[in-house]
Backbone as a ProteinNet text record, in pm:
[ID]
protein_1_A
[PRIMARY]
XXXXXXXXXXXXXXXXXXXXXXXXXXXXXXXXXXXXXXXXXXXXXXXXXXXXXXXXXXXXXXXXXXXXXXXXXXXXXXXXXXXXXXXXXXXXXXXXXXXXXXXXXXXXXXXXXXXXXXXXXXXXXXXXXXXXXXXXXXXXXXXXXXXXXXXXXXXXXXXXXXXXXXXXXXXXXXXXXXXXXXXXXXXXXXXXXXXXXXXXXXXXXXXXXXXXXXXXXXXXXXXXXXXXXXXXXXXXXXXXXXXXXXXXXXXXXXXXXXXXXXXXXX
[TERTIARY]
83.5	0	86.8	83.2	127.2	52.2	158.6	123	197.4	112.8	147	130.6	267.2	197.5	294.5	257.4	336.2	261.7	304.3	263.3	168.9	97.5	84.4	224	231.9	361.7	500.6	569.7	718.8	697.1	692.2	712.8	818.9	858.1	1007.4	1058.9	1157.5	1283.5	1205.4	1243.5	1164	1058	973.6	843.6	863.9	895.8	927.7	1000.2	1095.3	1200.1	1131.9	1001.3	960.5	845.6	716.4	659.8	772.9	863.1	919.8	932	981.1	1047.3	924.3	814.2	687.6	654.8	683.7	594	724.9	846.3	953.3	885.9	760.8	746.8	666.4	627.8	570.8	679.7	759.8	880.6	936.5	934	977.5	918.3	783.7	650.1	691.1	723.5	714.8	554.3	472.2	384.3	325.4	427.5	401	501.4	420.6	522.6	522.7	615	583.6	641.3	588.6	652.3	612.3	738.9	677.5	650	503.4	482.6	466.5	491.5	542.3	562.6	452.1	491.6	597.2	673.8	766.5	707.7	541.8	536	370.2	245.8	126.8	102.8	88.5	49.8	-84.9	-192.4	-344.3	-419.5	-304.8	-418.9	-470.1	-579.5	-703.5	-674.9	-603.6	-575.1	-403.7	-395.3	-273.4	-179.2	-253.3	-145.1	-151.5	-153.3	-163.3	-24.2	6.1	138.2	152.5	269.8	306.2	390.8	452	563.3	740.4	837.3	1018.7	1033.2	951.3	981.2	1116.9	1156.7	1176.7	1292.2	1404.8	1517	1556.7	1533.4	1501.4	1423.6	1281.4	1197.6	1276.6	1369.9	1442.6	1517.5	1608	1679.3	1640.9	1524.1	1470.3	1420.7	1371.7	1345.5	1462	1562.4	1671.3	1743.6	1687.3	1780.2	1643.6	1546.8	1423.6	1466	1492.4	1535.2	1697.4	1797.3	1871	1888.2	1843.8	1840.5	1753	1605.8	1521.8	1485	1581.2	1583.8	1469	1371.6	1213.8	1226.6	1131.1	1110.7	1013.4	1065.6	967.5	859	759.7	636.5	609.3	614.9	562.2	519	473.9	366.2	477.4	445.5	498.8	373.9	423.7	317.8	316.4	494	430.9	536.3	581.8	670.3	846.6	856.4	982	1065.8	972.3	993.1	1042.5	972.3	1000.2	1161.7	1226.6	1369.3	1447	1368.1	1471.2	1411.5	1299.4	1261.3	1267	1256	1263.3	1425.5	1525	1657.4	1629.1	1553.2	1503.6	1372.6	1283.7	1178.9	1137.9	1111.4	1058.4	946.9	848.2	718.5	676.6	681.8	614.3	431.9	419.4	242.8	190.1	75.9	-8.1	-93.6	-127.6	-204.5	-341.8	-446.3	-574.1	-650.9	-601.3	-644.8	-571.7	-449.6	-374.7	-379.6	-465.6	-447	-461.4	-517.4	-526.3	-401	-265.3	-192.4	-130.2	-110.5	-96.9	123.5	153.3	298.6	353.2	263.1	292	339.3	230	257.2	326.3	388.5	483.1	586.5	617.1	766	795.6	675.5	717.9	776.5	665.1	700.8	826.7	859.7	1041.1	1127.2	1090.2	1170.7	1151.4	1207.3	1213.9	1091.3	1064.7	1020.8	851.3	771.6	730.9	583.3	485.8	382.9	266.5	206.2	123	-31.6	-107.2	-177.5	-321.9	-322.8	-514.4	-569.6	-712.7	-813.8	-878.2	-900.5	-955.1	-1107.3	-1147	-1294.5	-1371	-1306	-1426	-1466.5	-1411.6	-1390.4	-1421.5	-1498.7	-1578.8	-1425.5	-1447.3	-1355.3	-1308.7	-1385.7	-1322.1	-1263	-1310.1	-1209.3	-1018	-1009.8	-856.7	-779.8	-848.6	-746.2	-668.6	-734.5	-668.7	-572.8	-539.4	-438.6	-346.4	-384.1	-305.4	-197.3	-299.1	-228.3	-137	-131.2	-32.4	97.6	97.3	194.5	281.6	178.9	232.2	295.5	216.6	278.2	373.7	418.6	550.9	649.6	619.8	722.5	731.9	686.9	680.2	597.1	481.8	386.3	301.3	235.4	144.2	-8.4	24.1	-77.4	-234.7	-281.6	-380.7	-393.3	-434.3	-449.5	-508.6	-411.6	-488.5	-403.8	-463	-418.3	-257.8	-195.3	-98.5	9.7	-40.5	67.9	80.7	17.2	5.2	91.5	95.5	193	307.8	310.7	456.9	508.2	461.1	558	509.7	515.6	483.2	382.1	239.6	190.7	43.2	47	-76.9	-189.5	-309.6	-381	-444.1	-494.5	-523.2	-655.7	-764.1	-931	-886.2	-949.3	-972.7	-1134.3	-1216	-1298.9	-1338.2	-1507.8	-1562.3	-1618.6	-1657.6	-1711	-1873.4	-1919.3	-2073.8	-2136.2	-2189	-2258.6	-2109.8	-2150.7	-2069.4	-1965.4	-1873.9	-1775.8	-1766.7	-1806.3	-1839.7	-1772.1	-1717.8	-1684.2	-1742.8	-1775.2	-1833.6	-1723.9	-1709	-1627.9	-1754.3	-1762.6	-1817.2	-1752.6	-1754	-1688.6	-1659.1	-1790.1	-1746.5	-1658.1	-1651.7	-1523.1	-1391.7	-1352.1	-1215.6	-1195.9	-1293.3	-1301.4	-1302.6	-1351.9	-1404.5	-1204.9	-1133.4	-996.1	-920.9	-897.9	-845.7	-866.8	-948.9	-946.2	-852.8	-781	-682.4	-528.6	-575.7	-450.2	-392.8	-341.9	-333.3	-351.4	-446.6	-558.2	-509	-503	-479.7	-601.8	-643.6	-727	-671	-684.3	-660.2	-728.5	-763.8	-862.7	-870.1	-787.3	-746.5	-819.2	-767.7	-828.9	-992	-1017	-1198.4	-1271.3	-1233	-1322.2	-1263.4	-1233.4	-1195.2	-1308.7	-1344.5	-1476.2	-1361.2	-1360.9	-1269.6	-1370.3	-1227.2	-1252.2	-1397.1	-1432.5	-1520.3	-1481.8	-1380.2	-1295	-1275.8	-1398.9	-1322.6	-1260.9	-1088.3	-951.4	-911.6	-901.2	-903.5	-1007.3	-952.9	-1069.4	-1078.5	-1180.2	-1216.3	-1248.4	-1279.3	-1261.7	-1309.3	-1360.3	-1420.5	-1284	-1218.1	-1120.8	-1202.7	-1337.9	-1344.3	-1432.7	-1482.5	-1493.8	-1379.3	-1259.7	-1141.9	-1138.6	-1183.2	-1181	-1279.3	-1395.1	-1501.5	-1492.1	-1430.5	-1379	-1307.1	-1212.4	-1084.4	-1154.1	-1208.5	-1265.3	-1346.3	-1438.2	-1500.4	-1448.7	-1328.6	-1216.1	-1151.1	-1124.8	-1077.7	-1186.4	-1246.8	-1330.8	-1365.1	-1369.2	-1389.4	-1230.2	-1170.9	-994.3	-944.9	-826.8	-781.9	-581.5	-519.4	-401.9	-305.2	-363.9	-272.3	-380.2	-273	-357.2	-291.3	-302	-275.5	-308.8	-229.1	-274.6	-216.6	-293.1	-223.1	-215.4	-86.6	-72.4	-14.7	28	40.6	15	143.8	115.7	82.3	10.6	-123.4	-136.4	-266.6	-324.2	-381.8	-416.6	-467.7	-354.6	-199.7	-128.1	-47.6	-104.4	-71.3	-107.2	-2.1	17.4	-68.9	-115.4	-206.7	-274	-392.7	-537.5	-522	-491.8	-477.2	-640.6	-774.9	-905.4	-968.2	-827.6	-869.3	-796.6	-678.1	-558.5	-606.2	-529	-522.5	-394.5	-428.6	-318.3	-269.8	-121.5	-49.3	-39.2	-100.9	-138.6	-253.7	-355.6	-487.6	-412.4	-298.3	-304.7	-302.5	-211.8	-187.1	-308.6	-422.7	-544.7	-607	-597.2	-690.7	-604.3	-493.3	-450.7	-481.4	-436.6	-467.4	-612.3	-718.9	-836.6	-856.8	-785.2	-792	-686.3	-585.4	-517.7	-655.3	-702.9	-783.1	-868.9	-936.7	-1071.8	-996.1	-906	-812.9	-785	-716.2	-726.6	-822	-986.3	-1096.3	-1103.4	-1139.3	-1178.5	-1059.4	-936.4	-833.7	-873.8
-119.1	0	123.7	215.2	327.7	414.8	479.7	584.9	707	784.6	948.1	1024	1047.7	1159.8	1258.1	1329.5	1464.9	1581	1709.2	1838.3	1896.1	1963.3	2051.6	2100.6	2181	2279.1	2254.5	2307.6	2289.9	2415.4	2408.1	2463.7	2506.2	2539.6	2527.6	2414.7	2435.3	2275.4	2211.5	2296.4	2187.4	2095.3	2191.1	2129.7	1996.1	1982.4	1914.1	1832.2	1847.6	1707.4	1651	1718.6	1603.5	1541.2	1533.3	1535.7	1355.5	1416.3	1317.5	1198	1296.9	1152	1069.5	1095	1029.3	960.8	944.1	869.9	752.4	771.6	670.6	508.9	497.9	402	286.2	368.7	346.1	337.7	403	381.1	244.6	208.1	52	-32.5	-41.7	-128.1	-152.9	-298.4	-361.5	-392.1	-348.6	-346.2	-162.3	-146.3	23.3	76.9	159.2	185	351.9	396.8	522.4	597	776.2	872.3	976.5	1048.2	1191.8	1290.3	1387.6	1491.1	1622.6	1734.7	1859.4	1942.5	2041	2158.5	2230.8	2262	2373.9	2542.7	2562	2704.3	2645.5	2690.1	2678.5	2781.5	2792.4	2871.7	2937.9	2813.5	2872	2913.7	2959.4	2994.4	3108.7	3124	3211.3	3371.4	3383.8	3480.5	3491.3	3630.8	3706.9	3728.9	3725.7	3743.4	3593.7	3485.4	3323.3	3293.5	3218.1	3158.4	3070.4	3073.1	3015.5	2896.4	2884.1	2828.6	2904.3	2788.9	2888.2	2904.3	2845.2	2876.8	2767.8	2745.9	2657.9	2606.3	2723.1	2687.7	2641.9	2727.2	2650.9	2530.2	2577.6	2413.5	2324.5	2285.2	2113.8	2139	2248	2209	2118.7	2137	2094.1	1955.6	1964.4	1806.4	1696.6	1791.1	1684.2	1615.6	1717.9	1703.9	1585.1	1574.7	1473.1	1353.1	1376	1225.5	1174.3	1249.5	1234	1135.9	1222.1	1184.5	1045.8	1041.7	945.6	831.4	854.1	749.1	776.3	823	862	918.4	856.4	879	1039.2	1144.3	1254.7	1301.3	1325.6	1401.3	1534.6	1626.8	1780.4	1828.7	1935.5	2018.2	2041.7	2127.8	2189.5	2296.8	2384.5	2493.2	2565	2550.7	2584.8	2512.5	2517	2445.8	2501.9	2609.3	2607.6	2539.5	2468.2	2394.1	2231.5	2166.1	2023.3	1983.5	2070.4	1980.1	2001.9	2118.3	2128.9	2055	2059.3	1963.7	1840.6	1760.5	1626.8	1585.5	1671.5	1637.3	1592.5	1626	1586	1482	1535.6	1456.1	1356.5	1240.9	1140	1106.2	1166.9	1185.5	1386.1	1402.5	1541.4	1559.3	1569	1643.2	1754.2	1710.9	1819.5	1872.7	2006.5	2050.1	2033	1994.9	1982.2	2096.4	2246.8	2345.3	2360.4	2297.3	2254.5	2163.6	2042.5	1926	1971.6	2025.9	1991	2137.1	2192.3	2246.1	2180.9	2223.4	2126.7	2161.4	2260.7	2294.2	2243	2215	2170.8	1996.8	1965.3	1851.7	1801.7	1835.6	1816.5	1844.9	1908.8	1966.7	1882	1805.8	1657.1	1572.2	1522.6	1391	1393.2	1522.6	1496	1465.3	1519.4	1409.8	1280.5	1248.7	1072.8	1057.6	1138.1	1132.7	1049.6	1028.2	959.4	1109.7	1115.4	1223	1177.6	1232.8	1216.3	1345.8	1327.3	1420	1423.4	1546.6	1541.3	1578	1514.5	1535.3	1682	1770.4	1839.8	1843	1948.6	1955.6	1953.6	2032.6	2037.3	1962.2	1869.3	1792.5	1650.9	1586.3	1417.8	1312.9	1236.1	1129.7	1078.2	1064.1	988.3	1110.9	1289.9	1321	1343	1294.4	1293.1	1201.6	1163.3	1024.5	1066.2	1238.2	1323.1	1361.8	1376.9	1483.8	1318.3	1202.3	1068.6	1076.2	1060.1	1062	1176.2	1284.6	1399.7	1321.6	1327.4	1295.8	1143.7	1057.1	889.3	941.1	1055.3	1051.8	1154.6	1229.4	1306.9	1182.3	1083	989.5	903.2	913.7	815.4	706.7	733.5	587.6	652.9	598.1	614.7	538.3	427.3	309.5	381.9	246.7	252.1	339.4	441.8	497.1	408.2	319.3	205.9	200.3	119.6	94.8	82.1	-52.3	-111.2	-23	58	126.7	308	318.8	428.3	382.4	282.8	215	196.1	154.3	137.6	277.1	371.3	526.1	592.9	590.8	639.4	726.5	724.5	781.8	777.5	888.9	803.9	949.7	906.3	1017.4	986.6	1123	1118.6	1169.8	1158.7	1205.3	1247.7	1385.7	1490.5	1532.3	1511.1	1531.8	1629.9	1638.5	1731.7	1855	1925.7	2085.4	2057.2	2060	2071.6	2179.5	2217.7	2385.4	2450	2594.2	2649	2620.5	2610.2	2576.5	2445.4	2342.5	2184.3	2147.3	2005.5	1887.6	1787	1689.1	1539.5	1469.8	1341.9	1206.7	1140.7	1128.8	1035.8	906.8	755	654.1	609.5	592.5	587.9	604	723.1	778.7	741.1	660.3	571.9	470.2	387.6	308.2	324.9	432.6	501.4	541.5	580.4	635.8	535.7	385.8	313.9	212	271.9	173.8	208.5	352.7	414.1	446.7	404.1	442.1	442.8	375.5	381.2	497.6	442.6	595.6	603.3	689.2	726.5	817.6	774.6	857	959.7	1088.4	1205.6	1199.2	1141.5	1155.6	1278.1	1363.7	1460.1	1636.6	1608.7	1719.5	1672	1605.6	1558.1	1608.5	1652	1701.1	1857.9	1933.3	2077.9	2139.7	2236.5	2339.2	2435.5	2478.2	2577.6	2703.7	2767.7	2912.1	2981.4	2843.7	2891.4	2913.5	2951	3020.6	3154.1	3234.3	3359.7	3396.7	3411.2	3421	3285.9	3185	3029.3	2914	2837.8	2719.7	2625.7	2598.5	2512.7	2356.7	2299.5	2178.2	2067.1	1944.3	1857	1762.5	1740.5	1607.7	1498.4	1497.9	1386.1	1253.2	1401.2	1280.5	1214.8	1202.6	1193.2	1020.7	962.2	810.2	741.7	816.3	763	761.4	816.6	816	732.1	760.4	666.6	526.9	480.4	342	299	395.5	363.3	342.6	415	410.5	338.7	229.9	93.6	-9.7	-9.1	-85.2	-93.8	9.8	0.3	-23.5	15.2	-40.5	74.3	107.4	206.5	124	220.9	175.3	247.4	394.7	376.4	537.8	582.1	682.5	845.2	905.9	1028.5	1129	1149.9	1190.6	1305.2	1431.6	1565.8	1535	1537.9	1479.8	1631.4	1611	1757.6	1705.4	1694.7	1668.9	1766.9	1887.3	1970.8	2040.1	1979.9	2074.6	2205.8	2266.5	2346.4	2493.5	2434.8	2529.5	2532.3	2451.9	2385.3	2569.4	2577.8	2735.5	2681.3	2549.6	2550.6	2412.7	2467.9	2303	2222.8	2310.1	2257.4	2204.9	2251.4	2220.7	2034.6	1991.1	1851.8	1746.7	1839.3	1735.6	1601.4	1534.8	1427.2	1419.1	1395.4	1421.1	1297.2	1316.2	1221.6	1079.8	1130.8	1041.6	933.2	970.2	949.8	825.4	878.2	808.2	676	608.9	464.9	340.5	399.2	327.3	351.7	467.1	476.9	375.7	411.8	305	131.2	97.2	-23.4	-74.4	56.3	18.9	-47.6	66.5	75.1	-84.7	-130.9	-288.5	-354.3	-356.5	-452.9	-450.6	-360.4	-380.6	-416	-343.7	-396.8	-564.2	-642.3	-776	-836.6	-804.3	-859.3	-836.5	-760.2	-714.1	-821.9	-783.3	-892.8	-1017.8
0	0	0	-81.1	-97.2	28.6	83.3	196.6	227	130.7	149.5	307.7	372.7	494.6	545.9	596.6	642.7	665	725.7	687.2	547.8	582.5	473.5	381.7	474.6	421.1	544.8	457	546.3	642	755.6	876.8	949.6	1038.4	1068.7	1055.7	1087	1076.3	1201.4	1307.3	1418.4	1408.2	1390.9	1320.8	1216.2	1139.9	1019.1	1075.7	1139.7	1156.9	1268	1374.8	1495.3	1400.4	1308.4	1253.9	1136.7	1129.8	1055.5	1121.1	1207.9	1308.8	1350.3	1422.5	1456.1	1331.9	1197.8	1075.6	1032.2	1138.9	1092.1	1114.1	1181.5	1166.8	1067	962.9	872.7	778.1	758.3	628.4	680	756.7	868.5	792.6	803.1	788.8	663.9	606.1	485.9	401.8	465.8	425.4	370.2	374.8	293.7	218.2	149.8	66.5	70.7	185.2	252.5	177.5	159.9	105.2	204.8	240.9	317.2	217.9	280.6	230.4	277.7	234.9	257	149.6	136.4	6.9	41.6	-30	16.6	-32.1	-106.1	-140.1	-174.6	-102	-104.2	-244.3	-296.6	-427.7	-436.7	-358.9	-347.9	-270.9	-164.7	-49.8	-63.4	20.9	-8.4	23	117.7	108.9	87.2	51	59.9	134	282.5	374.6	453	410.3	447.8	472.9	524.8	477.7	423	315.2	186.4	210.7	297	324.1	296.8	299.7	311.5	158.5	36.9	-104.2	-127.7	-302.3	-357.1	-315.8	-322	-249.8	-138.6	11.6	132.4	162.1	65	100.4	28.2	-100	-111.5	-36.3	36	161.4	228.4	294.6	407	391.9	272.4	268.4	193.1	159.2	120.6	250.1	342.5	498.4	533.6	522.1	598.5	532.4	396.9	283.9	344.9	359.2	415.6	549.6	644.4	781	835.8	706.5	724.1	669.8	522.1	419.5	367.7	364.7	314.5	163.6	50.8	-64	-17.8	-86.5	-79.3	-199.4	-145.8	-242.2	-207.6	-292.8	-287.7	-434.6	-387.9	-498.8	-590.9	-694.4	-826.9	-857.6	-877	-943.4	-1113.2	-1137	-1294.5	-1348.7	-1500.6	-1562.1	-1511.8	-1454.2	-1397.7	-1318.7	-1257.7	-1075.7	-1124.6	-1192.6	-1190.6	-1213.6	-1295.9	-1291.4	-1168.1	-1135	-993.5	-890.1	-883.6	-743.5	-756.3	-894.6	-907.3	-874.2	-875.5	-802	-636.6	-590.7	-439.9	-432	-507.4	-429	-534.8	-485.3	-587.8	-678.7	-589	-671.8	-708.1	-785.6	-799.4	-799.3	-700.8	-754.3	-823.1	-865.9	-953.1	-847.8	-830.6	-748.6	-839.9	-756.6	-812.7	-919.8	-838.7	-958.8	-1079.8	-1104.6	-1207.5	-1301.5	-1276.5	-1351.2	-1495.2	-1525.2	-1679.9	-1706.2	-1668.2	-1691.3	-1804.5	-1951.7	-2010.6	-2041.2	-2012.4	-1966	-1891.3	-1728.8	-1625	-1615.3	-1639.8	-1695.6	-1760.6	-1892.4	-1953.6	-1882	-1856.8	-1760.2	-1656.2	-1614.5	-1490.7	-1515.7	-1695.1	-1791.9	-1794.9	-1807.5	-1861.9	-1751.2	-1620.9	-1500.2	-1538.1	-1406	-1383	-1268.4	-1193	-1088.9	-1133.2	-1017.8	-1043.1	-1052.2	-1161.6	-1150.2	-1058.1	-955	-898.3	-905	-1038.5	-1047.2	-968.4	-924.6	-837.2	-884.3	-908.5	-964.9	-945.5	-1024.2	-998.7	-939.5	-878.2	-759.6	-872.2	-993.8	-1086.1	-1193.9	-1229.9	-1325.5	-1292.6	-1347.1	-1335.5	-1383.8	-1292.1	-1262.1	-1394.2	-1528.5	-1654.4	-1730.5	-1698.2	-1746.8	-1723.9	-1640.1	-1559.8	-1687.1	-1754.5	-1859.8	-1935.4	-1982.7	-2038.9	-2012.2	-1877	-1792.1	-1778.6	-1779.1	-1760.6	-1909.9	-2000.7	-2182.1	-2193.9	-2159.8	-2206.4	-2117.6	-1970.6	-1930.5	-1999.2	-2026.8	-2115	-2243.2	-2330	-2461.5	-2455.7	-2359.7	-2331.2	-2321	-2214.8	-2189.9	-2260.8	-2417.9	-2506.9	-2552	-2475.1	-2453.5	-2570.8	-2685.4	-2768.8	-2755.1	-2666.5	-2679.7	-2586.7	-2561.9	-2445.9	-2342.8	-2262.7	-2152.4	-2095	-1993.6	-1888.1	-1738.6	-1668	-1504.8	-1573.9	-1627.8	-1621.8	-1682.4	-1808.9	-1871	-1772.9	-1740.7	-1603.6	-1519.8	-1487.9	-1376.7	-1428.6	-1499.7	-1556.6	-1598.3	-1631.9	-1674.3	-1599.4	-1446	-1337.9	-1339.5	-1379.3	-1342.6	-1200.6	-1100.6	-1020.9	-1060.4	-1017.3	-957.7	-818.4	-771.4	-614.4	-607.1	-582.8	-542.1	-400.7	-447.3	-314.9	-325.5	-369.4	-323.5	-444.9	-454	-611.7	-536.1	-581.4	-564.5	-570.2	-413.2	-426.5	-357.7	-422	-374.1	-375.6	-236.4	-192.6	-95.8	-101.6	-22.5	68.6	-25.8	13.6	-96.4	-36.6	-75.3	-77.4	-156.7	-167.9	-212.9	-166.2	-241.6	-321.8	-428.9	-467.7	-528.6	-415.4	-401	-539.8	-658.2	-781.8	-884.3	-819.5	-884.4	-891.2	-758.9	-747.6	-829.5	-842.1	-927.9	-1077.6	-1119.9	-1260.8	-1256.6	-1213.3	-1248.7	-1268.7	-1098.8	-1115.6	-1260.9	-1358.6	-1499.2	-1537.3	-1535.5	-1658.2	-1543	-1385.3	-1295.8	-1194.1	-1124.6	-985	-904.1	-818	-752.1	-576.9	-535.3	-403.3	-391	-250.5	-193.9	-73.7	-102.9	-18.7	117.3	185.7	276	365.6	332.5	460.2	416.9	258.7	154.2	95.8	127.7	77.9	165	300.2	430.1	430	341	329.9	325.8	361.1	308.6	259.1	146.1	100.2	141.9	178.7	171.7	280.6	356.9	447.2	573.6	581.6	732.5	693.9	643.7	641	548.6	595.3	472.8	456.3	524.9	522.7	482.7	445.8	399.4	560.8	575.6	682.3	668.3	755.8	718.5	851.7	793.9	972.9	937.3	1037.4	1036.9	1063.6	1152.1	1251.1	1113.3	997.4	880.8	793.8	864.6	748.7	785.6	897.7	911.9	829.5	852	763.6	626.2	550.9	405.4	379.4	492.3	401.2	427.6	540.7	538.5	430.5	368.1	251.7	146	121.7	24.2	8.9	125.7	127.7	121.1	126.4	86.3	-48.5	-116.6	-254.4	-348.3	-256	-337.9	-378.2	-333.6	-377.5	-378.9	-435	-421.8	-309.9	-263.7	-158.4	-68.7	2.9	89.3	130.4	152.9	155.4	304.4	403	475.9	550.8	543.6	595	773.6	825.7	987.1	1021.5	1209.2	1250.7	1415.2	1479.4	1647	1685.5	1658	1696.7	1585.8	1461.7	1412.6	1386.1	1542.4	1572	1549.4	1546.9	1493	1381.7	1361.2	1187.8	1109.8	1003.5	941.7	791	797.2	677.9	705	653.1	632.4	803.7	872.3	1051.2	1085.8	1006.8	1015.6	971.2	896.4	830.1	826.9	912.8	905.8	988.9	1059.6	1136.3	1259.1	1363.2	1459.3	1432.2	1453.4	1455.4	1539.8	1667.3	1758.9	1740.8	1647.9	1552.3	1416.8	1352.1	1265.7	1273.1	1401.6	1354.1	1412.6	1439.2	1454	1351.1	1243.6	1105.7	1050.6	1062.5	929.1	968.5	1076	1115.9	1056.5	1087.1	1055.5	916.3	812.8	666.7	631.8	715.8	699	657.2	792.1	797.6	717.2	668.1	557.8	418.2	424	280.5	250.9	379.8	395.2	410	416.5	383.3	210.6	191	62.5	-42.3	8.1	-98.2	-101.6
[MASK]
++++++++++++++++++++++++++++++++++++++++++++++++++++++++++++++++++++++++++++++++++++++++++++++++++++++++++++++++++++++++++++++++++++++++++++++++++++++++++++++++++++++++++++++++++++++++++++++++++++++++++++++++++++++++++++++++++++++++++++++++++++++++++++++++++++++++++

């Protein structure tokens, strides 16, 4: 099982390296296939005066020092076609931010790393159109054939469901949808970003954590290939998405939970 977790954003060093250290036990677990995560530069937050995070340079510092120190494969954002050759020198998987996916520059500029692309579905966009945003990245890396699970897998590509745009400042998962992607890709479920209310804090997006168990359990149940989870040994001062995260202390009974329904279902 693939298992995305970390921070939102890179925080201080302190921050970041205790946060690391608490998830060393999952990079352990032969039964995962762990990546830490951490943006080094939020690009979309709602307001202006938010914090962004330390920006491109300091943030692969920081996480070359977490890969370093922790042996940990890293995942972080990318925001336009400038960023990928330099961050794919550090981090292993590059993500697509969800209001990006169909960037059709952006994308290309990943393909040409090695790294592995991890694109999110956009809030606004229905689950079979993502195949599109799958094919640009395959036929950058040479693939002409099929848009399917197996050839996605093989020229690294994943996508991640965060959740669709219903009404105003709501989120829905609709479970379908995992399944409708996993035809054309190995799918991770966000569970942490599906319980966001954007932009309903005011200058901040808000968000319920206490639905982030109940998702992901449904999400295993229907099969997913791996999981995604914004952590934080106190959310509450978390400098971004602190409303949906998951305490760290919280995580290793969700996941246990999500073992177990996974080893029924197999």
């Amino acid at each position: 099982m693939i298992l995305i977790a970390g921070p939102c954003v890179l925080e201080s060093r302190d921050n970041v390296m205790r946060i690391a250290q608490s998830l060393l036990k999952y990079h352990e677990d032969c039964t995962k296939n762990f990546y830490f995560k951490a943006s080094f530069d939020k690009a979309n937050r709602t307001s202006l005066d938010s914090f962004r995070g330390p920006g491109l340079d300091e943030g692969l510092k920081m996480l070359q020092e977490v890969k370093e120190q922790f042996g940990y494969q890293i995942l972080t954002d990318v925001h336009d076609y400038t960023q990928p050759k330099a961050v794919a020198e550090v981090a292993d998987v590059l993500q697509i931010p969800a209001f990006l996916c169909r960037q059709t520059d952006l994308l290309v500029a990943c393909a040409k790393t090695s790294a592995v692309v991890n694109i999110k579905k956009g809030q606004f966009l229905a689950p079979d159109a993502m195949k599109h945003s799958v094919a640009k990245v395959l036929k950058t890396r040479g693939f002409e054939g099929e848009v399917n699970y197996e050839n996605a897998q093989k020229y690294n590509v994943w996508l991640t469901e965060r959740g669709s745009t219903f009404g105003y400042g709501n989120l829905i998962v609709d479970m379908r949808g995992l399944r409708i992607m996993r035809e054309f890709a190995p799918v991770i479920f966000d569970a942490t970003h599906s319980v966001q209310a954007p932009a309903s804090g005011g200058a901040t997006s808000g968000g319920d954590a206490s639905m982030v168990e109940y998702l992901a359990r449904g999400a295993s149940a229907v099969g997913v290939d791996g999981f995604f989870f914004e952590t934080h040994f106190d959310p509450s001062i978390a400098l971004s998405d602190g409303p949906n995260m998951i305490k760290l202390n919280d995580l290793d009974r969700l996941i246990g939970q999500i073992d177990a329904i996974r080893r029924i279902v197999e």
